[in-house]
N, CA, C and O atoms as a Tinker XYZ file with bonds, in Angstrom:
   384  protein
     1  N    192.592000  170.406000   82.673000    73     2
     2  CA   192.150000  171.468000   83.543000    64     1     3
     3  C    190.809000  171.066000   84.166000    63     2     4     5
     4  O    189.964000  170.561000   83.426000    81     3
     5  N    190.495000  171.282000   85.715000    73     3     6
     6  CA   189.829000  170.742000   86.177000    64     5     7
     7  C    188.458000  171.962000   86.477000    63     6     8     9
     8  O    188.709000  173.003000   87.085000    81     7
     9  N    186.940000  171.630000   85.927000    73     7    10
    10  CA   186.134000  172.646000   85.772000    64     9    11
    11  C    185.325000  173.074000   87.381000    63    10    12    13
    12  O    185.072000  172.025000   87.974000    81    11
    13  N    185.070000  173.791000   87.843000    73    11    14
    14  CA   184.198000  173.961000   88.963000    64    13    15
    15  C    182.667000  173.708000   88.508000    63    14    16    17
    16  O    182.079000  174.358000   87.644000    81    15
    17  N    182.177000  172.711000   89.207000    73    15    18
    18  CA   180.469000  172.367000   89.362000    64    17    19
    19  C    179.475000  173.298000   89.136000    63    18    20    21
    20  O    179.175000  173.766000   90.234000    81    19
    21  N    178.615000  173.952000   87.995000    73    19    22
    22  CA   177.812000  174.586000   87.936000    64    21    23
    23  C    176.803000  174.426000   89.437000    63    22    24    25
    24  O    176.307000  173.523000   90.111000    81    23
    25  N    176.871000  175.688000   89.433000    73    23    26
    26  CA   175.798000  175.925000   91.011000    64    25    27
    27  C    174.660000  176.219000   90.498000    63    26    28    29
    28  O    174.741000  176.605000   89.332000    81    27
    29  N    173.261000  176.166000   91.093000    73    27    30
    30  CA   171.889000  175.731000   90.913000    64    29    31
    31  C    171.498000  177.159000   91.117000    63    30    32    33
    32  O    171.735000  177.742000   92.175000    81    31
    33  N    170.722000  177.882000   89.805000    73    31    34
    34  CA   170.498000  179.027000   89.842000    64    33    35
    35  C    168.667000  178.879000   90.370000    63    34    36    37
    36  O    167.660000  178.579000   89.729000    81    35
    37  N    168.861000  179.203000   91.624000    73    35    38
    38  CA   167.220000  179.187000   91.881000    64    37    39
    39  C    166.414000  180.507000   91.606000    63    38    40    41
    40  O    165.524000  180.729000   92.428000    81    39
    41  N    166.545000  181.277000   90.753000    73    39    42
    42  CA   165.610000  182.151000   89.768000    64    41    43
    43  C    165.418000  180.882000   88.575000    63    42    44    45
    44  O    164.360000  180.734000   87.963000    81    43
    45  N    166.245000  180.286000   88.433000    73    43    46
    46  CA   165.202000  179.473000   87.281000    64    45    47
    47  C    164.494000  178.566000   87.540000    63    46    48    49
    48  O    163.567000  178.178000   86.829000    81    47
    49  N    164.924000  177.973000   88.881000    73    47    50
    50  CA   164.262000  176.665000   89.626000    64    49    51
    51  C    162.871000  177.417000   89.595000    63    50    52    53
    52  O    161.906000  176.913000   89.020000    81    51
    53  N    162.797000  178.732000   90.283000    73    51    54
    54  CA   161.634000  179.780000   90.878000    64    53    55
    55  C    160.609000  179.688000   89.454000    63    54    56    57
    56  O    159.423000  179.363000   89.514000    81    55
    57  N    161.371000  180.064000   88.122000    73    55    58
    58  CA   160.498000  179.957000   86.634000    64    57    59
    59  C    159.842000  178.595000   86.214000    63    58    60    61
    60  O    158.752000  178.484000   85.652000    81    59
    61  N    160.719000  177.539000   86.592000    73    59    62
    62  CA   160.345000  176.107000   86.567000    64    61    63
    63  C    159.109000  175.691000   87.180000    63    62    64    65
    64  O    158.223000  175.019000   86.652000    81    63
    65  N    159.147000  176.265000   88.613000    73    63    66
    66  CA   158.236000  175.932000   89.645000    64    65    67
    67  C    156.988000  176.547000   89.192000    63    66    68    69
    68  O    156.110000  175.684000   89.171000    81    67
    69  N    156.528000  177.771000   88.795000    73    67    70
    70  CA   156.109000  178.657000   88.508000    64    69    71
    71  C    155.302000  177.796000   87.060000    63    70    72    73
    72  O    154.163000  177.377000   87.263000    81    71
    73  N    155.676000  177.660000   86.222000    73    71    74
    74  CA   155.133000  176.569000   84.710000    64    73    75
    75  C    154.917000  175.580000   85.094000    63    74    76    77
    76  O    154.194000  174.992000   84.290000    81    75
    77  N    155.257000  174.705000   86.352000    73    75    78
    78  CA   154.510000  173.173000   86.667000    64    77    79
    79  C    153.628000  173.841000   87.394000    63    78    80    81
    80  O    152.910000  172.931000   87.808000    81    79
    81  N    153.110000  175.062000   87.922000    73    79    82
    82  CA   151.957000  175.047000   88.552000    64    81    83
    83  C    152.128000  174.638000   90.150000    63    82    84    85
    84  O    151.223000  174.164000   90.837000    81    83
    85  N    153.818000  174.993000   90.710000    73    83    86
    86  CA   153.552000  173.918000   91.935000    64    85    87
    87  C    153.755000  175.290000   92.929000    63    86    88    89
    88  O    154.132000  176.344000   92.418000    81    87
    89  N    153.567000  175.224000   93.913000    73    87    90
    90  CA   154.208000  175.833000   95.397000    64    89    91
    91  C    155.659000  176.147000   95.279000    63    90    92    93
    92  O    156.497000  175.955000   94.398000    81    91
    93  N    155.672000  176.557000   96.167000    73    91    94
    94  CA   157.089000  176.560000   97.221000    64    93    95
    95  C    157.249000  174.919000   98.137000    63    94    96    97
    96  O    157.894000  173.876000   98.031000    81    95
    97  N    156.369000  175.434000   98.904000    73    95    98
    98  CA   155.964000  174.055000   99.688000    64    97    99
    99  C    156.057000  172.635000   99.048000    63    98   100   101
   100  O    156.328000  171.550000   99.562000    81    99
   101  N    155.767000  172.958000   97.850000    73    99   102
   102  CA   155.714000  171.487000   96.651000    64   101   103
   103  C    156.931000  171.332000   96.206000    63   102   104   105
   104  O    157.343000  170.218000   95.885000    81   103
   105  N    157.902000  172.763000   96.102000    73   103   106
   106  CA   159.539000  171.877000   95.903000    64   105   107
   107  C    159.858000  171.672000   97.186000    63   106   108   109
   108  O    159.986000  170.519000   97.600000    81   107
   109  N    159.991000  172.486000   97.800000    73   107   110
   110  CA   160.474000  171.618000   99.270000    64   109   111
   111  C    160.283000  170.215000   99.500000    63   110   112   113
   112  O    161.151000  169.566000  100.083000    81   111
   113  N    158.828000  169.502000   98.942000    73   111   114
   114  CA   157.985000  168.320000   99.121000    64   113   115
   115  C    159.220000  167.630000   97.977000    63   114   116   117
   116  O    160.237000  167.021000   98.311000    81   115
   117  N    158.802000  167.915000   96.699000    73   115   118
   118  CA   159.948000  167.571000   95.804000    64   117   119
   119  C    160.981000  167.064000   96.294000    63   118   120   121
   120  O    160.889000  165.867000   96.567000    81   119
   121  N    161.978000  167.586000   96.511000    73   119   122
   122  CA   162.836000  167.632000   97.389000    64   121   123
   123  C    163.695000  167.187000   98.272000    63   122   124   125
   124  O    164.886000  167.119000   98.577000    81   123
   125  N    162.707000  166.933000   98.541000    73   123   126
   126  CA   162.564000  166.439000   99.998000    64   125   127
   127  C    163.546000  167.241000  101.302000    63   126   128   129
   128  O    164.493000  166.603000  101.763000    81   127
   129  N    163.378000  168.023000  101.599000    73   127   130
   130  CA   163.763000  168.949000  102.478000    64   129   131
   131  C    162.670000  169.995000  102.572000    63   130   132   133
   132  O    161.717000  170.065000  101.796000    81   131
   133  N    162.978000  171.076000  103.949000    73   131   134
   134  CA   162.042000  171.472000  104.283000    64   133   135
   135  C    161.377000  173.200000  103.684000    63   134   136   137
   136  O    162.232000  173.963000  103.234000    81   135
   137  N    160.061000  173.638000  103.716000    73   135   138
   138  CA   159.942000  174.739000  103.558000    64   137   139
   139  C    161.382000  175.605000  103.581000    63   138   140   141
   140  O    162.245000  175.747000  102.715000    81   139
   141  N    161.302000  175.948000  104.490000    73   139   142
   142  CA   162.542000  177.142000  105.051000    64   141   143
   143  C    163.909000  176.515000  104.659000    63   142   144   145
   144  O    164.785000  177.335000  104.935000    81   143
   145  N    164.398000  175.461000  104.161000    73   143   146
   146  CA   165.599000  174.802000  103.581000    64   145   147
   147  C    165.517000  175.501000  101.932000    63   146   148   149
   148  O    166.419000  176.163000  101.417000    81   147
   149  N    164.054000  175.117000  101.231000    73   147   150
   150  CA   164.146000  175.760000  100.142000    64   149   151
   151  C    164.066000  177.399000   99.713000    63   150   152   153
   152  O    164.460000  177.946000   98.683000    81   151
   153  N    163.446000  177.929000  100.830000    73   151   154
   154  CA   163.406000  179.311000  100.900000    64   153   155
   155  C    164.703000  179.896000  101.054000    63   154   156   157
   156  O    164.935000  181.010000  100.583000    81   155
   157  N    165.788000  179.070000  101.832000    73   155   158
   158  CA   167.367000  179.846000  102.155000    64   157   159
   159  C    168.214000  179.849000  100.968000    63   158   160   161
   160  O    169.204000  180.568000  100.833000    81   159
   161  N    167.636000  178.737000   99.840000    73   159   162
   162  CA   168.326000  178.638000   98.806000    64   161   163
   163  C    167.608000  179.447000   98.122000    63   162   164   165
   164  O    168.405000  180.386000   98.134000    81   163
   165  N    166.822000  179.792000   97.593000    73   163   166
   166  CA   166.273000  180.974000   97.351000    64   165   167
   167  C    167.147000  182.401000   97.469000    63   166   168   169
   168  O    167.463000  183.332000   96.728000    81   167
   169  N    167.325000  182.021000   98.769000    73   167   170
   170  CA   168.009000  183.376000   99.453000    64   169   171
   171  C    169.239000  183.400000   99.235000    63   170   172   173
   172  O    169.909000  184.307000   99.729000    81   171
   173  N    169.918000  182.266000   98.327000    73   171   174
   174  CA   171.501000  182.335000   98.134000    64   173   175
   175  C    172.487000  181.672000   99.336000    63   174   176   177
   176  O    173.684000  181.707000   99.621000    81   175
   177  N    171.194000  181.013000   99.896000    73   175   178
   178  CA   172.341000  180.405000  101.078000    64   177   179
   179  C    172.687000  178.895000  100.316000    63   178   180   181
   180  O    171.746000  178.412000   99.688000    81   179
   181  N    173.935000  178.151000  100.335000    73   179   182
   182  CA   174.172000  177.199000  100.253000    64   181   183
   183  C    173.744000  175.568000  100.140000    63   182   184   185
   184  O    173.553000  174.909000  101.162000    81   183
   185  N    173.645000  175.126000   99.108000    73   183   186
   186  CA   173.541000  173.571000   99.652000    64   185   187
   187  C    174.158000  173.023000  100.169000    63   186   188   189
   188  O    175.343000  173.312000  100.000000    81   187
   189  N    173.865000  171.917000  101.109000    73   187   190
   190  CA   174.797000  170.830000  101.503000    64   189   191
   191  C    175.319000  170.067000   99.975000    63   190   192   193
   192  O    174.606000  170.215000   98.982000    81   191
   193  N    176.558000  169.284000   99.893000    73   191   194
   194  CA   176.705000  168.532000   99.245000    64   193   195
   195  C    175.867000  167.406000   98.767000    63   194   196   197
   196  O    175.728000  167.131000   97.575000    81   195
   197  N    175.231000  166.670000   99.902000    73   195   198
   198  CA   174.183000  165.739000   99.309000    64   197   199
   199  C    172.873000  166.301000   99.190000    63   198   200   201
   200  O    171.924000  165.760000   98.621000    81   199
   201  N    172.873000  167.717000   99.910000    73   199   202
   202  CA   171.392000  168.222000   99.162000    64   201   203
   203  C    171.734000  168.480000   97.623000    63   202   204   205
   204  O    170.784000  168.437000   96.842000    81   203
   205  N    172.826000  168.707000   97.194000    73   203   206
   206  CA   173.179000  169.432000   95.941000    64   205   207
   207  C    172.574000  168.565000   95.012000    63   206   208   209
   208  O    171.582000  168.864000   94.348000    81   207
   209  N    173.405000  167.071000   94.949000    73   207   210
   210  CA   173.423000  166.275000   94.411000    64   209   211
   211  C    172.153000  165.455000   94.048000    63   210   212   213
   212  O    171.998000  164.924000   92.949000    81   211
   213  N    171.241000  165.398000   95.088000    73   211   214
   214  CA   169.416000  165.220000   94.771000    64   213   215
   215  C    168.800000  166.447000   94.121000    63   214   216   217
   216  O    167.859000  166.361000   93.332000    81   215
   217  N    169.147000  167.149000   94.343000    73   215   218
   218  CA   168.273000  168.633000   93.552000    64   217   219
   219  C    168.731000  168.611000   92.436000    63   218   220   221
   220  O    167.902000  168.520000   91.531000    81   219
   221  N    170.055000  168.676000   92.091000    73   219   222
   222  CA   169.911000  168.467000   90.712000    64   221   223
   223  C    169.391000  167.194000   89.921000    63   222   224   225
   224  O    168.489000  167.243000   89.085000    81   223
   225  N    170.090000  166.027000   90.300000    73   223   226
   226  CA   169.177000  164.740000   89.730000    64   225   227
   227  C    167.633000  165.002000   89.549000    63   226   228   229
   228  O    166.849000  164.722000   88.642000    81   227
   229  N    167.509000  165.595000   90.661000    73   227   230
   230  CA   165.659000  165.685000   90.818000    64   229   231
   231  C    165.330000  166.938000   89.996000    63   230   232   233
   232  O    164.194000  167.226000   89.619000    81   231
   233  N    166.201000  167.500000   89.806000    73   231   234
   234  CA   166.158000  169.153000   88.351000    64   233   235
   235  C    166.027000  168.449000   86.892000    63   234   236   237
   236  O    165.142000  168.682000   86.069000    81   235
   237  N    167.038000  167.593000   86.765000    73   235   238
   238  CA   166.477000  166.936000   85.887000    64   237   239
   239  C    165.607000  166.329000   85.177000    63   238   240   241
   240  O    165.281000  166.427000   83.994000    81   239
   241  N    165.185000  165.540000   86.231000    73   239   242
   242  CA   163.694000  164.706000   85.944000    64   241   243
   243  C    162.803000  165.243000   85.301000    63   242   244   245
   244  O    162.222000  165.030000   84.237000    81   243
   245  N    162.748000  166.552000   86.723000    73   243   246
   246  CA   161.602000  167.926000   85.878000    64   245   247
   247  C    161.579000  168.291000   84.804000    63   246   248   249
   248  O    160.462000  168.365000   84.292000    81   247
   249  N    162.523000  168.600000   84.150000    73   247   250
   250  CA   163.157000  169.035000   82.982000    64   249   251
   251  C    162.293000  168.219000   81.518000    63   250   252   253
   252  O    161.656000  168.504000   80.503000    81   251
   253  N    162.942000  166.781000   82.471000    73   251   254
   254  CA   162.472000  165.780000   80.963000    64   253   255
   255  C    160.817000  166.021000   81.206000    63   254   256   257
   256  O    160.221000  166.643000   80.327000    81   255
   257  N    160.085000  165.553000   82.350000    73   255   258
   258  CA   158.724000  165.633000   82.403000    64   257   259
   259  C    158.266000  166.693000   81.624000    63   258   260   261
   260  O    157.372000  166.498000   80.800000    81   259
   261  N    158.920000  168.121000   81.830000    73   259   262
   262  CA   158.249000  168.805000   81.613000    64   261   263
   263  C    158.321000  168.887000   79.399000    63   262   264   265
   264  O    157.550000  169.485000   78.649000    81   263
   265  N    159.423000  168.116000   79.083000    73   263   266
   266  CA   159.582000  168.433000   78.060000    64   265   267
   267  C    159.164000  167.134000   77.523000    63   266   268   269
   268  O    158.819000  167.215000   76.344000    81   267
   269  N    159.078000  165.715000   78.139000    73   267   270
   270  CA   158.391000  164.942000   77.086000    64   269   271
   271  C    156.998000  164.664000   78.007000    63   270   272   273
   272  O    156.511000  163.775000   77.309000    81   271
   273  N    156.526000  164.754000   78.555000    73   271   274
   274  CA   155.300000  164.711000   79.308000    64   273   275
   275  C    154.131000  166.219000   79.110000    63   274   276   277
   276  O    152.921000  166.424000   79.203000    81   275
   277  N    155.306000  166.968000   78.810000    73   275   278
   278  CA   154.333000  168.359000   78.547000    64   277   279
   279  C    153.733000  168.751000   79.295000    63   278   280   281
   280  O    152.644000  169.280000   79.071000    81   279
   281  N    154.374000  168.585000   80.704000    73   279   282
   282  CA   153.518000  169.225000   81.537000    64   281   283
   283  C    153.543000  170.527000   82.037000    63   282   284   285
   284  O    154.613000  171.114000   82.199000    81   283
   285  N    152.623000  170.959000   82.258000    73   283   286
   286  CA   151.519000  170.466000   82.637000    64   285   287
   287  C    150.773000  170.513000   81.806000    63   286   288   289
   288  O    150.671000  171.537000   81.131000    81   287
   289  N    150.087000  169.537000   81.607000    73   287   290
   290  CA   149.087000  168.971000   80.319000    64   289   291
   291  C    148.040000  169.387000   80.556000    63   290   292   293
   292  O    148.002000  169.968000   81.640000    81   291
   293  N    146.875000  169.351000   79.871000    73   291   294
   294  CA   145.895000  169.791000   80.034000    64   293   295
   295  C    145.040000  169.354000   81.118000    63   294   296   297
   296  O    144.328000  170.120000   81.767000    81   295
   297  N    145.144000  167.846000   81.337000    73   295   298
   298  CA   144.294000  166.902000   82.905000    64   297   299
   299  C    145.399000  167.342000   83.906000    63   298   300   301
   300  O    145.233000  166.698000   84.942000    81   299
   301  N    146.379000  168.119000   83.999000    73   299   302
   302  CA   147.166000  168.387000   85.386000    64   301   303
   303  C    146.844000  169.753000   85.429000    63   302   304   305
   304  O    146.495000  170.038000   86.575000    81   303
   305  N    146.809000  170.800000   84.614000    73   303   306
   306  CA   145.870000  172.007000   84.967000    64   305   307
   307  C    144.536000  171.628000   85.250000    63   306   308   309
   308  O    144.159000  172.183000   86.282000    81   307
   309  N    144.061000  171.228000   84.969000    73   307   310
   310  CA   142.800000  170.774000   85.718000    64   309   311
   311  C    141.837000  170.252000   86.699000    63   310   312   313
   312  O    140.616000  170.214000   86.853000    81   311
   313  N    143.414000  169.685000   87.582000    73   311   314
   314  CA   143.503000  168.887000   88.450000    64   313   315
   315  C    143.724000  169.967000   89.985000    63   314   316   317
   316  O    144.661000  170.764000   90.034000    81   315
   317  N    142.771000  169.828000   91.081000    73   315   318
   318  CA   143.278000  170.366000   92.100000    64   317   319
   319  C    145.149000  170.326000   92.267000    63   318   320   321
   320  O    145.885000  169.552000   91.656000    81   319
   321  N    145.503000  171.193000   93.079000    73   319   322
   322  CA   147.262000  171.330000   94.099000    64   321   323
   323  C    147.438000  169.731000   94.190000    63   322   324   325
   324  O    148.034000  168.943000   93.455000    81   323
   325  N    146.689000  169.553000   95.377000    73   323   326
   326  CA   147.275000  168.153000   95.785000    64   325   327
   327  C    147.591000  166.959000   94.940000    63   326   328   329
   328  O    148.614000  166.277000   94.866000    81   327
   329  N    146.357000  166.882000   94.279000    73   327   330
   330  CA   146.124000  166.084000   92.754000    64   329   331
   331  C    147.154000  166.178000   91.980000    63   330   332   333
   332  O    147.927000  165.245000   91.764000    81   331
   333  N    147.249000  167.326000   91.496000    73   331   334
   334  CA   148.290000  167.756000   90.629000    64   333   335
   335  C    149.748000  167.418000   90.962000    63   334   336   337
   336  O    150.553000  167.232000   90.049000    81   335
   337  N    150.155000  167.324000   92.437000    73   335   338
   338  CA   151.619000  166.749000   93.081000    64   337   339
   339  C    151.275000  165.243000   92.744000    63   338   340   341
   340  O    151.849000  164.668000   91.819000    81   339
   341  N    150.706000  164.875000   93.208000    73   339   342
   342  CA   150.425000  163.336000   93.608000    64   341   343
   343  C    150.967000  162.818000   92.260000    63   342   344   345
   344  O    151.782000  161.904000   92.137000    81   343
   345  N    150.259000  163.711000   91.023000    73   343   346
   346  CA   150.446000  162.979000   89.628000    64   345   347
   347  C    152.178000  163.349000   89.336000    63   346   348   349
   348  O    153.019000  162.563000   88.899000    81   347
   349  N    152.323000  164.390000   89.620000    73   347   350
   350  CA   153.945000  165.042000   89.166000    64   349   351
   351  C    154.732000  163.715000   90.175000    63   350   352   353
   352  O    155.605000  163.113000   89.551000    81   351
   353  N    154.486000  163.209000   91.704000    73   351   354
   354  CA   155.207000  162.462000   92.028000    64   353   355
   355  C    155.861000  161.212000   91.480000    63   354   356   357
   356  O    157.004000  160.756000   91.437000    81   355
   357  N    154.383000  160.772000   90.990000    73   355   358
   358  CA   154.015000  159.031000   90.398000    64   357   359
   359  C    155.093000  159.388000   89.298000    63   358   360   361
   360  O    156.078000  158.650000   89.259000    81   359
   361  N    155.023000  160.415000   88.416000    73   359   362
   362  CA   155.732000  160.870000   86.962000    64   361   363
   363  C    157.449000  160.860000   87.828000    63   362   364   365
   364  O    158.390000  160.260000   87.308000    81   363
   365  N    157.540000  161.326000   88.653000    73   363   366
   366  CA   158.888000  161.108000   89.309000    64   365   367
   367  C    159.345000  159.842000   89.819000    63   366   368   369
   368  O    160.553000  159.607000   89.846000    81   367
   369  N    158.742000  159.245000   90.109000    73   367   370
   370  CA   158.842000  157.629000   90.781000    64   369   371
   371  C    159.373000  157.200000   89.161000    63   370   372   373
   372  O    160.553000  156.970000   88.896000    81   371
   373  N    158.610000  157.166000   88.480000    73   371   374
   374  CA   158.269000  156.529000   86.965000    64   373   375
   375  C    160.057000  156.878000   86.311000    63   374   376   377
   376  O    160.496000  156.074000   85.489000    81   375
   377  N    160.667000  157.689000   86.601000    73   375   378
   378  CA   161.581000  158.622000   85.911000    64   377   379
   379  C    162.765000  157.830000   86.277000    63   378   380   381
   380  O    163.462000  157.478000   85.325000    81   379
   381  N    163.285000  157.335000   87.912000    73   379   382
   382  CA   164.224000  156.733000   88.251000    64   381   383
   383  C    164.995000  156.109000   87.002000    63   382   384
   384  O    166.013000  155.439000   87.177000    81   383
């Protein structure tokens, strides 16, 4: 029996985002797609297929960072917005 693809509940993405300390703007950046792309999903509008497929890979990552990296650690609360992406990026580069 063949299962249907869990769909990406963005109230938890929203709780996720919310404990790394990031934006809106910063998952979009994440992402890589735009403000108003992540706001429609928000809104229950649809992913594309290959947006699907990076958001979750890239859901993941977060996931582990946040659970073996602990972030946000004490030097990433501490750290200005921008600072604070820059380091979450490098930690994403690092993750591949």
């Amino acid at each position: 029996m063949q299962t249907t693809p869990k769909s990406i509940d963005f109230n938890k993405v929203e709780v996720l985002r919310r404990h790394m300390m990031l934006t809106a703007t910063d998952m979009a950046d994440i992402f890589q797609v735009s403000r108003q792309t992540y706001n429609n999903w928000l809104q229950g509008k649809p992913l594309r297929p290959t947006n699907e497929k990076h958001v979750k890979k890239t859901l993941r990552q977060l996931l582990a960072i946040v659970k073996g990296q602990n972030w946000p650690d004490e030097t990433a609360r501490n750290l200005d917005q921008r600072a604070r992406v820059q380091r979450l990026l490098v930690l994403l580069r690092y993750s591949d």
